[in-house]
PQR file with spaces between the fields and no chain letter, atoms N, CA, C, O and H, PARSE charges and radii, in Angstrom:
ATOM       1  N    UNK     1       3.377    4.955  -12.996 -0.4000 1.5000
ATOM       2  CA   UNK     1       2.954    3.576  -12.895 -0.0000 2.0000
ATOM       3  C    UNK     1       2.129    3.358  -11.635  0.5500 1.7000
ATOM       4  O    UNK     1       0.973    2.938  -11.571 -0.5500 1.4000
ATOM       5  N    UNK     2       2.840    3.679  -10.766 -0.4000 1.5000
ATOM       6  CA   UNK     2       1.667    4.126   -9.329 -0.0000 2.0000
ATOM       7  C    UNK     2       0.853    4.898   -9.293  0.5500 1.7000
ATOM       8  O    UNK     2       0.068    4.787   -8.351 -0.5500 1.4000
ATOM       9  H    UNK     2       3.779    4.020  -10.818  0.4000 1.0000
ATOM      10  N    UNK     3       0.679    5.811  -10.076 -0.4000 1.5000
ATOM      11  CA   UNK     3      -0.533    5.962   -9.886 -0.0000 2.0000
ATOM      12  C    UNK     3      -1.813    5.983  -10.884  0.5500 1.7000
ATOM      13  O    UNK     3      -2.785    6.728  -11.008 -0.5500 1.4000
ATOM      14  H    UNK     3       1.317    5.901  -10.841  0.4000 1.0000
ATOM      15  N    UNK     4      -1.190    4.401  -11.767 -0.4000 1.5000
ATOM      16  CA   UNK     4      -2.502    3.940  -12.375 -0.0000 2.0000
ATOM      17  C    UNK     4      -2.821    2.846  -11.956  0.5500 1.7000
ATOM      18  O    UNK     4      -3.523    2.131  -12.671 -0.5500 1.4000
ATOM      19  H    UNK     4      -0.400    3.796  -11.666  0.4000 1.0000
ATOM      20  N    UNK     5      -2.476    2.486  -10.918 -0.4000 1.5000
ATOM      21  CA   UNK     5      -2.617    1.203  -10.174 -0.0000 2.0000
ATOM      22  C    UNK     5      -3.373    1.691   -9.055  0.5500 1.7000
ATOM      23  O    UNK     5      -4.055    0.960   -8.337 -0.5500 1.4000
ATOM      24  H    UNK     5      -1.905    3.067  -10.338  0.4000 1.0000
ATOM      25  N    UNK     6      -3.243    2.977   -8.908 -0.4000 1.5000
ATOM      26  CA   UNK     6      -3.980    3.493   -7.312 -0.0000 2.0000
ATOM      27  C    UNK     6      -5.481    4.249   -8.162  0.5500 1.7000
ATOM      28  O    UNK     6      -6.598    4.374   -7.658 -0.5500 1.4000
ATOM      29  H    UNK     6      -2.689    3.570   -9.491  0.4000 1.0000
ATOM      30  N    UNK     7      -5.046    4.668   -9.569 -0.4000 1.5000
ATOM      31  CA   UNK     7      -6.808    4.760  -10.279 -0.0000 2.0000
ATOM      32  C    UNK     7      -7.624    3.408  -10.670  0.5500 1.7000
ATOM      33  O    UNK     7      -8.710    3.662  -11.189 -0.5500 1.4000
ATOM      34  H    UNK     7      -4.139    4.567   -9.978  0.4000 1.0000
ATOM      35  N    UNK     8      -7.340    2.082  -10.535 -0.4000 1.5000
ATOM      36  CA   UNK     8      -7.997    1.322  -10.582 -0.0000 2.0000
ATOM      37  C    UNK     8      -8.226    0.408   -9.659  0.5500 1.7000
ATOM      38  O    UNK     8      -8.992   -0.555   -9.665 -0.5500 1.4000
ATOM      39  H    UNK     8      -6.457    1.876  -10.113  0.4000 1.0000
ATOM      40  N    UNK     9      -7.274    0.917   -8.633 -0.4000 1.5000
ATOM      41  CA   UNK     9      -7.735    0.496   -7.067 -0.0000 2.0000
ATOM      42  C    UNK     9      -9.293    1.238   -6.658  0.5500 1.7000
ATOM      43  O    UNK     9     -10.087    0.573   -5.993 -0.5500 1.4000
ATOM      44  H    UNK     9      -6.652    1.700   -8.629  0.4000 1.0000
ATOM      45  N    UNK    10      -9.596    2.415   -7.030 -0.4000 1.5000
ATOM      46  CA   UNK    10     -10.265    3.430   -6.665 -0.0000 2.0000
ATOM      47  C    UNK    10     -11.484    3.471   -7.599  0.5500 1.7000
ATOM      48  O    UNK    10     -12.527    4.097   -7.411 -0.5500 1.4000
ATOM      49  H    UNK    10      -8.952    2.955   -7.570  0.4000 1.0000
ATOM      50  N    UNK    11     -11.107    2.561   -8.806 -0.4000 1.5000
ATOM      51  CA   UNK    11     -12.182    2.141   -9.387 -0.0000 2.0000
ATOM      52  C    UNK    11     -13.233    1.071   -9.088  0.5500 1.7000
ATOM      53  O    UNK    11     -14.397    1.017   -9.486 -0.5500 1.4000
ATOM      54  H    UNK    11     -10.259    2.052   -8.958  0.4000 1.0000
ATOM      55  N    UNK    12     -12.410    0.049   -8.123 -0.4000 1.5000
ATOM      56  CA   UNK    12     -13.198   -0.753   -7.362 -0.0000 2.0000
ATOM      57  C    UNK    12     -13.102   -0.989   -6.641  0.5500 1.7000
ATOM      58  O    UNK    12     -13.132   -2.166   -6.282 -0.5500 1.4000
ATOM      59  H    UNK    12     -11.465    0.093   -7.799  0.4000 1.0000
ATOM      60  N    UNK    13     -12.850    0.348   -5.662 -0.4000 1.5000
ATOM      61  CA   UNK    13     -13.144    0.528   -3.767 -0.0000 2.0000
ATOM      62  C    UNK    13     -13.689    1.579   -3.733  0.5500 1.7000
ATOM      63  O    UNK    13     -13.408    2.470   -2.931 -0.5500 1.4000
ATOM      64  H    UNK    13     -12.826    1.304   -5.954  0.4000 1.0000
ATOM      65  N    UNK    14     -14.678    1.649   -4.722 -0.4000 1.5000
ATOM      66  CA   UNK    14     -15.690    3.081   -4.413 -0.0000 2.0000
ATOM      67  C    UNK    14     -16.514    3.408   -3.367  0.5500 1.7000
ATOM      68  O    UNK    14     -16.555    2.814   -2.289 -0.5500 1.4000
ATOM      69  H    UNK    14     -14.906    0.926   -5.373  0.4000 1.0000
ATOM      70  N    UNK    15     -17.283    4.520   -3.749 -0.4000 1.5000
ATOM      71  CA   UNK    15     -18.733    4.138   -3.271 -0.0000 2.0000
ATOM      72  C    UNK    15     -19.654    5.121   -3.860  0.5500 1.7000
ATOM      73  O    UNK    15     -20.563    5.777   -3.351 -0.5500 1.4000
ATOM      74  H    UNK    15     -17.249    5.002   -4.625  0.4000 1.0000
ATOM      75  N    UNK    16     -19.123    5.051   -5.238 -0.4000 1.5000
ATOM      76  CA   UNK    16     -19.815    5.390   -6.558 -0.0000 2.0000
ATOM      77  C    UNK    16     -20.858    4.367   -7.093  0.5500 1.7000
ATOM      78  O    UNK    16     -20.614    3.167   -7.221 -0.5500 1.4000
ATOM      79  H    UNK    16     -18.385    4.518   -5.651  0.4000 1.0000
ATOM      80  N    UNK    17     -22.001    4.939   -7.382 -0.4000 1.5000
ATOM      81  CA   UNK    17     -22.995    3.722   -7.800 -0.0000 2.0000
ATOM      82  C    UNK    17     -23.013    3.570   -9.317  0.5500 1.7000
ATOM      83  O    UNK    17     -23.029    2.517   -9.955 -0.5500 1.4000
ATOM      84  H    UNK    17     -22.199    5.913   -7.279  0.4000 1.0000
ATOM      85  N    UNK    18     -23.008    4.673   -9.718 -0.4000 1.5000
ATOM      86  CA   UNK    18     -22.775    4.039  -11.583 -0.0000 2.0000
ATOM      87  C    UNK    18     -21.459    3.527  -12.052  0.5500 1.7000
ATOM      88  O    UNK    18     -20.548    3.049  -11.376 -0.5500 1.4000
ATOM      89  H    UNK    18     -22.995    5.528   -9.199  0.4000 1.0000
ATOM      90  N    UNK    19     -21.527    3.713  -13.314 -0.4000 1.5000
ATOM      91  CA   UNK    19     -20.364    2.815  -13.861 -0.0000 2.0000
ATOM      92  C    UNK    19     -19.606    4.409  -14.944  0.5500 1.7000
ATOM      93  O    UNK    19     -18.480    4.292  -15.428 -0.5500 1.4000
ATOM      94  H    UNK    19     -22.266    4.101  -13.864  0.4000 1.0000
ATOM      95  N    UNK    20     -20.080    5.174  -15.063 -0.4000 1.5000
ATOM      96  CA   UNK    20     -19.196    6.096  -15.720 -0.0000 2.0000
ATOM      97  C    UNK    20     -17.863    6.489  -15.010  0.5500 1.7000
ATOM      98  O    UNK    20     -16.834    6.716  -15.648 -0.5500 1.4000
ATOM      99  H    UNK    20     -20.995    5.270  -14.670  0.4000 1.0000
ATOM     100  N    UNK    21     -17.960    6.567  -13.422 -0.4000 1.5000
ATOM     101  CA   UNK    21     -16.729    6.720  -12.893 -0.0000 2.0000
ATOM     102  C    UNK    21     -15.355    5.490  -13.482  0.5500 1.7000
ATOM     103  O    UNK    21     -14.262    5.461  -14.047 -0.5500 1.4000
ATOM     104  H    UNK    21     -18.795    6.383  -12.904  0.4000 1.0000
ATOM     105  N    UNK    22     -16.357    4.651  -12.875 -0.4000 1.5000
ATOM     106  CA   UNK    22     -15.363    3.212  -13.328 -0.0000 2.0000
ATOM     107  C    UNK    22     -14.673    3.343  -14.940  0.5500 1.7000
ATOM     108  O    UNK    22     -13.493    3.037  -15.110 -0.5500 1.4000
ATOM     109  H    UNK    22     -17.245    4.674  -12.416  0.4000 1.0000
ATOM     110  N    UNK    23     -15.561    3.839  -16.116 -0.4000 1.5000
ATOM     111  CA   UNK    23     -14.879    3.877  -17.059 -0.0000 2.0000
ATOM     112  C    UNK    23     -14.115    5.175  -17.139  0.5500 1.7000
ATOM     113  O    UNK    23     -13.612    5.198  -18.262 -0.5500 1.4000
ATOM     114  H    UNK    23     -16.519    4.087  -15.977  0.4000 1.0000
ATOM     115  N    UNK    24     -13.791    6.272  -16.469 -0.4000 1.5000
ATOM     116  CA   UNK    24     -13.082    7.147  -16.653 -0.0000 2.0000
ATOM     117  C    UNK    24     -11.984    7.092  -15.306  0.5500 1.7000
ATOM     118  O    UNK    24     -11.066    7.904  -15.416 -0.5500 1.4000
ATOM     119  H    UNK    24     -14.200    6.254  -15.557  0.4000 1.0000
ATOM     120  N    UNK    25     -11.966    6.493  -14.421 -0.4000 1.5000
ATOM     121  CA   UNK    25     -10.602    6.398  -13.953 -0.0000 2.0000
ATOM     122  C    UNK    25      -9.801    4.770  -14.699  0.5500 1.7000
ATOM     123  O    UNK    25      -8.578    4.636  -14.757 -0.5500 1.4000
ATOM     124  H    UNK    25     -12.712    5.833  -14.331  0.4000 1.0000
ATOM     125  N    UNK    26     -10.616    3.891  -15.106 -0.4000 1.5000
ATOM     126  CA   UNK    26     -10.115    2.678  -15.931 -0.0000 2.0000
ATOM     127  C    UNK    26      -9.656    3.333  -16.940  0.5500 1.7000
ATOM     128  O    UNK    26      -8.427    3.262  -16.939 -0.5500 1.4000
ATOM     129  H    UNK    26     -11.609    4.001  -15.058  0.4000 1.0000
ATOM     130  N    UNK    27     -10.079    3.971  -17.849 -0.4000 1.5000
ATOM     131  CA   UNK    27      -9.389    4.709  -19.174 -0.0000 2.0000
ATOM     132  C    UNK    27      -8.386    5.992  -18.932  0.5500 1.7000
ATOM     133  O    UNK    27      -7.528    6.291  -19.763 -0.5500 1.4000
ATOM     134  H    UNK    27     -11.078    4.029  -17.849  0.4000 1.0000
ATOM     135  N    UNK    28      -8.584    6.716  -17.709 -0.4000 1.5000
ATOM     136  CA   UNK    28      -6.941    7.465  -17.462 -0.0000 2.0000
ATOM     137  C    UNK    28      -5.938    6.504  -17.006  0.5500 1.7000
ATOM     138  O    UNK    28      -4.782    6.788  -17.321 -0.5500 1.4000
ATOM     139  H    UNK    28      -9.281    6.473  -17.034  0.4000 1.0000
ATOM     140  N    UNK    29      -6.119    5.421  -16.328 -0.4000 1.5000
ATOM     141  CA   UNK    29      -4.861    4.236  -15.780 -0.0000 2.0000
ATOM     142  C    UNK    29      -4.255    3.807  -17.441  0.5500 1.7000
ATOM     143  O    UNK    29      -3.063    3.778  -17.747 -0.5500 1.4000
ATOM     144  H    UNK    29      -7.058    5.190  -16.072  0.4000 1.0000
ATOM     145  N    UNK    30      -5.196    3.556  -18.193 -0.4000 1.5000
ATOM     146  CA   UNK    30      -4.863    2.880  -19.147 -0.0000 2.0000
ATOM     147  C    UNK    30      -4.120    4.106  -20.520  0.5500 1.7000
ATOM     148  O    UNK    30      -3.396    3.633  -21.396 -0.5500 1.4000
ATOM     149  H    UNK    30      -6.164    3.579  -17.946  0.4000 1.0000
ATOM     150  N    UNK    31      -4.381    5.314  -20.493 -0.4000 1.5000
ATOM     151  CA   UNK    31      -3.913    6.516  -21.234 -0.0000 2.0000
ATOM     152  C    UNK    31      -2.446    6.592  -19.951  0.5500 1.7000
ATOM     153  O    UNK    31      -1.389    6.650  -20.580 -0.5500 1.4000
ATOM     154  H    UNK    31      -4.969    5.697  -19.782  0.4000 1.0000
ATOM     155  N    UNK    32      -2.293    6.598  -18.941 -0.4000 1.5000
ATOM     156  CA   UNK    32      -1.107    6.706  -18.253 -0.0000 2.0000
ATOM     157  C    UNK    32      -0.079    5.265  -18.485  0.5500 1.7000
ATOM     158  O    UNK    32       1.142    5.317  -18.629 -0.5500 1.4000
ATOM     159  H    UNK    32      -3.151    6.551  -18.430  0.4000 1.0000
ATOM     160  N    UNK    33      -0.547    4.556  -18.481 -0.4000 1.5000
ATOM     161  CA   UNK    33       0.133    3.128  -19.022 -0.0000 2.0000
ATOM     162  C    UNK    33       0.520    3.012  -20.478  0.5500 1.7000
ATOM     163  O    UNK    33       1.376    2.285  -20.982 -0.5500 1.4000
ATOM     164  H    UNK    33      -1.540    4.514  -18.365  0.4000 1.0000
ATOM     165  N    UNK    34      -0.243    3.829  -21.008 -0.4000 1.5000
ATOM     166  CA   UNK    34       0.261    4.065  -22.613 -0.0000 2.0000
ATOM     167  C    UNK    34       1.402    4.999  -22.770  0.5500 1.7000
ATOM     168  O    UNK    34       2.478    4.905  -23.361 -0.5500 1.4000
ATOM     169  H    UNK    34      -0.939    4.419  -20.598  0.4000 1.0000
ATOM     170  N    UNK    35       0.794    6.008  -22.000 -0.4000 1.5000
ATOM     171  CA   UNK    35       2.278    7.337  -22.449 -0.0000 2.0000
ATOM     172  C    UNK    35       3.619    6.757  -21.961  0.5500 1.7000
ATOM     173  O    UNK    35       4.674    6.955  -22.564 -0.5500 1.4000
ATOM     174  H    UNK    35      -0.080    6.084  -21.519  0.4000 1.0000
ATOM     175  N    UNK    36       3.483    5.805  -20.483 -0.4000 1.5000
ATOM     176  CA   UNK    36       4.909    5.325  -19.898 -0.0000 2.0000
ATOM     177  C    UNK    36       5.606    4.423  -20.930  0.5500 1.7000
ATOM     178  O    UNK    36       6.710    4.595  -21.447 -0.5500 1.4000
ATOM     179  H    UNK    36       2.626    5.645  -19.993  0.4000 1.0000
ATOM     180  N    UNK    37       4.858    3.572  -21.092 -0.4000 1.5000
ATOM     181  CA   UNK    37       5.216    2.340  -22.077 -0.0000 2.0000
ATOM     182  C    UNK    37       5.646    2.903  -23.545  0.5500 1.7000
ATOM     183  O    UNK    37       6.264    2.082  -24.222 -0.5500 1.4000
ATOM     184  H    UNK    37       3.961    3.432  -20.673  0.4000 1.0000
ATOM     185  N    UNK    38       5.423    4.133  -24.122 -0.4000 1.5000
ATOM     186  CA   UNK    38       5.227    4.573  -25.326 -0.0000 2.0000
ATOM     187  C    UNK    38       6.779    5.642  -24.552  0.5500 1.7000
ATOM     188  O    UNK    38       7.260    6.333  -25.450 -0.5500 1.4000
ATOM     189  H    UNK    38       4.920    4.800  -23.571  0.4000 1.0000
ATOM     190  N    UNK    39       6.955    5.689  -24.229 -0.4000 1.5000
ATOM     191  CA   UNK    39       8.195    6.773  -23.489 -0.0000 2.0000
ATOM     192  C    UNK    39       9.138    5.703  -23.467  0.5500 1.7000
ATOM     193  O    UNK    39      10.271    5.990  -23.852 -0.5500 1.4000
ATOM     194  H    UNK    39       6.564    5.128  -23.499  0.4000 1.0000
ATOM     195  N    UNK    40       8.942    4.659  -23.140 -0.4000 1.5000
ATOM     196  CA   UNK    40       9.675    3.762  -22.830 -0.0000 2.0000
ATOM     197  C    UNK    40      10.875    3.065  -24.089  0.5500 1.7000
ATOM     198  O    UNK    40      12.101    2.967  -24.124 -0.5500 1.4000
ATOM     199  H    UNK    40       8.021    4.426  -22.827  0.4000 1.0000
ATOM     200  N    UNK    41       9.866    2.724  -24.922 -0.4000 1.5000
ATOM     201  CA   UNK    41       9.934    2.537  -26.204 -0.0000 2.0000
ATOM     202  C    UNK    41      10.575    3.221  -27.384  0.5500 1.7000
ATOM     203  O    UNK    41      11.135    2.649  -28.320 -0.5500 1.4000
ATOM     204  H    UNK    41       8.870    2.805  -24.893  0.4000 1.0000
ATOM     205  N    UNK    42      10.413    4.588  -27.209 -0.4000 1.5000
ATOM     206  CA   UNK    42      10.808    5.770  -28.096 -0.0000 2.0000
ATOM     207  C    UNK    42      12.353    6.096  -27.364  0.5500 1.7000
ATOM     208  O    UNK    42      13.370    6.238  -28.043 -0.5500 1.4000
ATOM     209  H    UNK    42       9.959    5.052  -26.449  0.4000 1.0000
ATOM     210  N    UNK    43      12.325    6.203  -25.594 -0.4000 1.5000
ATOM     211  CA   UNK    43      13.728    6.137  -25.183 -0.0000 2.0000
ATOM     212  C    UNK    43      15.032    5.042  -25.870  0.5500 1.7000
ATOM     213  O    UNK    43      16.209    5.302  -26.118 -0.5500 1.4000
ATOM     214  H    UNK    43      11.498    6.088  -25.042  0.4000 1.0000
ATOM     215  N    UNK    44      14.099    3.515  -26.069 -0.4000 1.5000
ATOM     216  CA   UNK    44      14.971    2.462  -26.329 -0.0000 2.0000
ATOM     217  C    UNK    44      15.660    2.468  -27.616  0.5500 1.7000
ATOM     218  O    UNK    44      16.804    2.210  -27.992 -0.5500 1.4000
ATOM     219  H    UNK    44      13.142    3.304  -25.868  0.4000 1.0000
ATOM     220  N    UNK    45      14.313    2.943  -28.292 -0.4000 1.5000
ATOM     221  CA   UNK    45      15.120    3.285  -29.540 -0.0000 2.0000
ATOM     222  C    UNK    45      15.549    4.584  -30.089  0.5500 1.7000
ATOM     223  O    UNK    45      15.547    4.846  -31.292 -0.5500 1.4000
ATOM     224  H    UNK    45      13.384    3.153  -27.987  0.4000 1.0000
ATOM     225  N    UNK    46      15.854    5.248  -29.309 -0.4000 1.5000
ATOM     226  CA   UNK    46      16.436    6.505  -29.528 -0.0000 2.0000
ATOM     227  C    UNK    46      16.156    7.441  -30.126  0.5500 1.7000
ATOM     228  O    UNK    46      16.924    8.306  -30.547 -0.5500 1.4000
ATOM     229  H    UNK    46      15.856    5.036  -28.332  0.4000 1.0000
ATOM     230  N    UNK    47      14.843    7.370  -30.252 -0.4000 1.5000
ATOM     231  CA   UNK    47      14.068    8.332  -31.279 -0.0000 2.0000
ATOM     232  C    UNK    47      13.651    9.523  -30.202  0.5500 1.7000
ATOM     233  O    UNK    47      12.799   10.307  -30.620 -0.5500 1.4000
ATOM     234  H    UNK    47      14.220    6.667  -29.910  0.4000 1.0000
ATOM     235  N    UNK    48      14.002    9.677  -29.272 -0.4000 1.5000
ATOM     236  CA   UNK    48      13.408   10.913  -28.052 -0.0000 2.0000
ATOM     237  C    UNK    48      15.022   10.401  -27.163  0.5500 1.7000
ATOM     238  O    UNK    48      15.612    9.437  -26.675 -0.5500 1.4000
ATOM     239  H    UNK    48      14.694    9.041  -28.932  0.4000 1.0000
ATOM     240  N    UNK    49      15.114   11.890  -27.430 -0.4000 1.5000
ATOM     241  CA   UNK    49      16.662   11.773  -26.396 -0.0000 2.0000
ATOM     242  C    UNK    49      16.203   12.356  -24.966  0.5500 1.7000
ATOM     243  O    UNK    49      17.008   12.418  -24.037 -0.5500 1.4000
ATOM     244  H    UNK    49      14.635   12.673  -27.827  0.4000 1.0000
């Protein structure tokens, strides 16, 4: 969780001039926010022990 909050900190405290960076650390925060939340979920309901 920290550290998709510290890839989209880093997405806009660059000093990158295009925007492809921005969409590939924005889309690993957001693929890391999926697997937690999706872990999360599968724990609750007991489908992944």
């Amino acid at each position: 969780m920290l550290s998709a909050v510290v890839l989209v900190i880093m997405a806009f405290c660059g000093n990158h001039e295009g925007k492809v960076e921005d969409i590939w650390l924005i889309g690993l925060a957001a693929l890391l926010l999926a697997i937690v939340i999706g872990d999360a979920v599968l724990r609750r309901n007991g489908l992944r022990s």
